[in-house]
N, C-alpha and C positions, 0 to 999 in steps of 0.2 A: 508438118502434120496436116492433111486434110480433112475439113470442116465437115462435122454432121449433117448427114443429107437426109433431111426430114421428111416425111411427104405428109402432104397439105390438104386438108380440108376445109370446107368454106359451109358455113349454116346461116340459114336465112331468119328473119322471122320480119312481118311486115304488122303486123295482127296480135292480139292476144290468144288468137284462135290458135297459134303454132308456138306460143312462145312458153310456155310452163309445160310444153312435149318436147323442144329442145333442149332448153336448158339445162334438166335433169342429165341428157346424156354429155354436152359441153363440158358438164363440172366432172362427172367420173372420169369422162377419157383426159382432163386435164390433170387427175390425182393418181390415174393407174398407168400413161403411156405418155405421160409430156415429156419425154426424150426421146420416144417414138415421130408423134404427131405434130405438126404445128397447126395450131386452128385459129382460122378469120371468120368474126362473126360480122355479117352486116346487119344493118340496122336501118328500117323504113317504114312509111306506110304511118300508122295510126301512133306508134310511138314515139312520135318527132311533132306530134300535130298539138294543138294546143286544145283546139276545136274536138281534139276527142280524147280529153284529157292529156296528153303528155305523158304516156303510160313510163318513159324511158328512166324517168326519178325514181319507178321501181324498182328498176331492176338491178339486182344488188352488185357492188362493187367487186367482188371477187369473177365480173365475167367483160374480159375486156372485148370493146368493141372496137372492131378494125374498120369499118367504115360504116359515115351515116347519111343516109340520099335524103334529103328532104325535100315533099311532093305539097303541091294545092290539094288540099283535101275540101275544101268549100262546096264542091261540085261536083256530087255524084249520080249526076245524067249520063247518058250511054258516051254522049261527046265527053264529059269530063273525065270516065275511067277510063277511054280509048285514049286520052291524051296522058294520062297517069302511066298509061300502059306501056306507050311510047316513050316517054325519059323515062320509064325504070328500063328498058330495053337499052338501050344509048348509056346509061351507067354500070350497067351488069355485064355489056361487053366488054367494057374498057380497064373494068376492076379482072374480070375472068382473065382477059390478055394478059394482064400484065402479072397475074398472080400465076398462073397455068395450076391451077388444083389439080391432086390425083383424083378427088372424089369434091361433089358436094350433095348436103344432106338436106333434103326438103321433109317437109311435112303438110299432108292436107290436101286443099282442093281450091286456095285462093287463086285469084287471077294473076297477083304480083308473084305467087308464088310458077304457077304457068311460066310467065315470062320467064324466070330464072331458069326453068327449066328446058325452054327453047334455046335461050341462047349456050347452056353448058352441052345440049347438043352438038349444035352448028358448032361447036372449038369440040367436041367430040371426048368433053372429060364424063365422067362415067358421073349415075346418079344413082344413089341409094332413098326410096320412096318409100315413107310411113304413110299408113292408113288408104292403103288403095282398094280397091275392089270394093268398097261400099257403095249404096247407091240412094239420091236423097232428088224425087223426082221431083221436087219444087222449087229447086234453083237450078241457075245455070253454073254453080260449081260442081254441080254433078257430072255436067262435061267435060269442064277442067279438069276433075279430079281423074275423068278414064283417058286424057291427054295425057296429062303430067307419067302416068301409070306407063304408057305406051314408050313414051319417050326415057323412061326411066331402066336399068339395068338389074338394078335389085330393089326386093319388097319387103317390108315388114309388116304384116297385116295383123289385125285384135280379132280376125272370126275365122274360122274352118269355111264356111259358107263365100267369104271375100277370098281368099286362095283359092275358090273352085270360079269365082266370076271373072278373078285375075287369067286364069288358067284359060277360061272364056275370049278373055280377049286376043289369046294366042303368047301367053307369056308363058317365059318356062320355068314347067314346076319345080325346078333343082332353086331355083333363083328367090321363091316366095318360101318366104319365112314367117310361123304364128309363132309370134313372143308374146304378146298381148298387148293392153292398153299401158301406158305410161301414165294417162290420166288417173285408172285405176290404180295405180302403183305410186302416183301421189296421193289418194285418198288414204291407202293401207298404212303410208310412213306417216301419214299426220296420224295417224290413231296410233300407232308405235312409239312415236314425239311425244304426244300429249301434251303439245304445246295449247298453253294458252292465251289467248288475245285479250286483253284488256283495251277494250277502248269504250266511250261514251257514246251510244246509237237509239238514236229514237228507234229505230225500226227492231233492235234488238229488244227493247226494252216490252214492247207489247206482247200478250201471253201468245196469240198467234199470227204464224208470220207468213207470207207468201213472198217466196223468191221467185221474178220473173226474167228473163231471158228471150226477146221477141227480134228477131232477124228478118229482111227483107224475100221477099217471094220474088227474085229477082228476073224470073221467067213472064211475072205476072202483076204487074204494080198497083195496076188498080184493085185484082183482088186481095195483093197484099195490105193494100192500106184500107181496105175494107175489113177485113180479119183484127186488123190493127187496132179499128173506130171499134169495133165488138168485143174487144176482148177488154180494152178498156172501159166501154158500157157496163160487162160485167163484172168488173174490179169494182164498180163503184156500191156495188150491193154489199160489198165487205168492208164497211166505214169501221170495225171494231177490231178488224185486223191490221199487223203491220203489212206495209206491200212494198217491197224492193225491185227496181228496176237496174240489172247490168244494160245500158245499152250498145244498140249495135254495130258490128263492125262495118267497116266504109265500103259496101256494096250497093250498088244501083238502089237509088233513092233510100237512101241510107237516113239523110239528112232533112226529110221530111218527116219520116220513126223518130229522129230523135227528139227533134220540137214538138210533137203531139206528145209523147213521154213525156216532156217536160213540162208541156203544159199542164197534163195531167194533174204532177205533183205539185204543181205550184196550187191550184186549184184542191187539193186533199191533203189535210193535215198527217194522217196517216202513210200518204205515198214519199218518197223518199230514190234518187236514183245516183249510180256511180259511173264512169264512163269506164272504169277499170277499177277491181280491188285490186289485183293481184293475186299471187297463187293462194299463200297463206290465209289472206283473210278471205274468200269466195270462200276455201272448202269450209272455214269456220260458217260461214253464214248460214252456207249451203247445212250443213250440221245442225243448227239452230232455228231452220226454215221445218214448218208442216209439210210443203207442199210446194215443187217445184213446178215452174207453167212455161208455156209458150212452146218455139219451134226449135230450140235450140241443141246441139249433139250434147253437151252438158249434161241436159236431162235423160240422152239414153247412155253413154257411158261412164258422167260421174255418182248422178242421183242415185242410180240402184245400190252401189259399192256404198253408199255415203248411207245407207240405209233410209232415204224419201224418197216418197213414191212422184210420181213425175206425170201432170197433164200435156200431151203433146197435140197443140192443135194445129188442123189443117192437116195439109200434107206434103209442107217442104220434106219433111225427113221420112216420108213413104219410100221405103227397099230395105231401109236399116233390121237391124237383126234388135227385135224386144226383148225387154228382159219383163215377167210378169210384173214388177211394180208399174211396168209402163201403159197409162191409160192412154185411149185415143178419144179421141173429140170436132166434131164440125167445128166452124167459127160459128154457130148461130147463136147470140147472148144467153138464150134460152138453158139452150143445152151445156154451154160453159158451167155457167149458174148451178144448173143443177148436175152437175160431175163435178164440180171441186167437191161441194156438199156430199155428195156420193163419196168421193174418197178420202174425206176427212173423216167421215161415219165410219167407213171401213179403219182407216188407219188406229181411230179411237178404240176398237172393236180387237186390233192387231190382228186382224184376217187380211195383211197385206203382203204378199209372198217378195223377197227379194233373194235374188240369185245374183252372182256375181261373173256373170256370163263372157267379158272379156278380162278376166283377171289373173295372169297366171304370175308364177315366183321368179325375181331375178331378171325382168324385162327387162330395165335399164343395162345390167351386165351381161348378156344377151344381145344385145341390137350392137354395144363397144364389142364384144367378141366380132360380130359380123363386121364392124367397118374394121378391124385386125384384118380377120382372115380377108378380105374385099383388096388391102391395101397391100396385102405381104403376095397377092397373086396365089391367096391357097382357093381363094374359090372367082372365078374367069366370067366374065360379063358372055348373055348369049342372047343376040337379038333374033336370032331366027326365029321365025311365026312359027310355035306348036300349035297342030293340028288337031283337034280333038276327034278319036275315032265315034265316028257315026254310023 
């Protein structure tokens, strides 16, 4: 009798930034076609590091990982991610060789995730790319992420607007699929859940709370870490609020955000930071939180759905598609200062409009339908550059 011939899938996550938008789909396609599919998850980047938490003791036991690259994360200078870059390149060949995947599943706009995605070219296995066409002109993942896009075969996007930029880049529109956000689709089941977190938190315990999320300006370091000195200038005028720092993921100068954040909080009774909650407890916080802050995609598509409204300052995430709770803001202390003020007035007031702009029904079983039909040959990879009539 001849052995079941599986075909093979491979999902990355290096970040926290991709890893509660895969994992969701991991666990259905392992409960609805695991005599179908066989899936290999790798495992890198910030959850193998100690130095940014260890996020990998999260991640729950029901999702096996098939391989784990562990990287120097200490040095996040343009030479230390170039060389980060380099052995994840050199282990991602060697794992793809020897696995030969039908498909593999990226998410986002990281650099580690880039690389994966050059090398399942050069071996010419096909790539299915979440969250393309967005455009965020303050890092340099905004590049990656229109790389990764080019180089990929199929799309799932969370905007009408990212399917016409995709279409932009000359991809083809049979191929670009709007399911919506997965992030949004983890907010909706934790309201569905009604789970609740019991744990003991200074920062929960105060009547109001500021959750912050602050990422590198990876284009621009000095004005990043100027935004950075300012925004924590203005944190310090709210000694009677709680103030939560998620910090950030390991991007060019990564690791000098985190030590000023930390100083911060050593220095305010009130500040308090995590290097990772996890999926569960963020959307709790996030729930629990007035007023979400910083640069982070977090605050344009989970804050809105989570029903808080969200200060986004600067303009890493300038192209993104707003949802009205989303306020904008200079880094100037001044003007920070007085926009939280502004929109805790408003929130108190409930004149704060929330729409739920990437959220549609059944994403998760939607994106597993496309890697079915992607893998059974019902729907055909097509690189040929579309044209847009002009």
């Amino acid at each position: 009798m001849k052995s079941l011939k599986y075909k093979k899938i491979v999902f990355f996550s290096g970040s926290r930034a991709e890893l509660d938008l895969t994992t969701p789909v991991v666990k259905y396609l392992k409960i609805k076609n695991k005599k179908k599919f066989k899936i290999f998850f790798i495992l890198s980047g910030t959850h193998l590091s100690k130095y940014y938490g260890n996020s990998e003791k999260l991640i729950k036991n029901d999702l096996t990982i098939y391989k784990k690259i562990k990287l120097n994360l200490k040095d996040s200078s343009i030479n230390g991610i170039t060389l980060t870059f380099e052995r994840l390149f050199s282990k991602f060949r060697k794992i793809l060789t020897k696995l030969k995947p039908d498909l593999v599943f990226l998410v986002g706009d990281r650099y580690e995730t880039l690389c994966l995605s050059l090398v399942s070219k050069l071996l010419n296995i096909k790539i299915l790319h979440l969250h393309g066409g967005e455009k965020t002109e303050g890092s340099t993942d905004d590049v990656w992420r229109h790389v990764i896009s080019k180089l990929s075969d199929f799309h799932s996007v969370i905007s009408p607007n990212y399917k016409k930029r995709l279409i932009q880049l000359g991809e083809q529109p049979k191929n670009i699929f709007n399911f919506g956000s997965i992030g949004s689709d983890n907010i909706k089941k934790s309201f569905k859940e009604n789970k609740k977190i019991f744990e003991k938190s200074k920062y929960l315990s105060f009547d109001k709370k500021l959750l912050i999320t602050y990422n590198s300006l990876s284009n621009n370091i000095k004005e990043g870490r100027r935004e950075l000195k300012n925004i924590l200038s203005s944190l310090s005028s709210f000694k009677k609020f709680g103030i939560f720092f998620t910090l950030p993921n390991h991007d060019l100068d990564a690791n000098f955000l985190k030590e000023k954040i930390k100083e911060f909080c050593h220095k305010n009774a009130n500040a308090f930071y995590a290097d990772y909650l996890g999926k569960e407890r963020f959307i709790y916080y996030l729930k629990q939180s007035d007023l979400f802050i910083g640069n982070s995609s977090s605050g344009i598509i989970e804050a809105p759905i989570a029903r808080v409204p969200t200060l986004n300052i600067g303009y890493r995430q300038k192209g993104r598609v707003f949802a009205p709770s989303i306020f904008g803001c200079s880094n100037n202390k001044k003007a920070i200062v007085k926009k939280i003020n502004f929109i805790l007035k408003l929130k108190q007031k409930k004149k704060i409009i929330y729409r739920d702009i990437f959220y549609k029904k059944n994403t998760i079983q939607k994106i597993t339908n496309l890697i079915s039909k992607i893998l059974n040959n019902k729907i055909l990879s097509n690189k040929k550059f579309y044209d847009l009539k002009i």
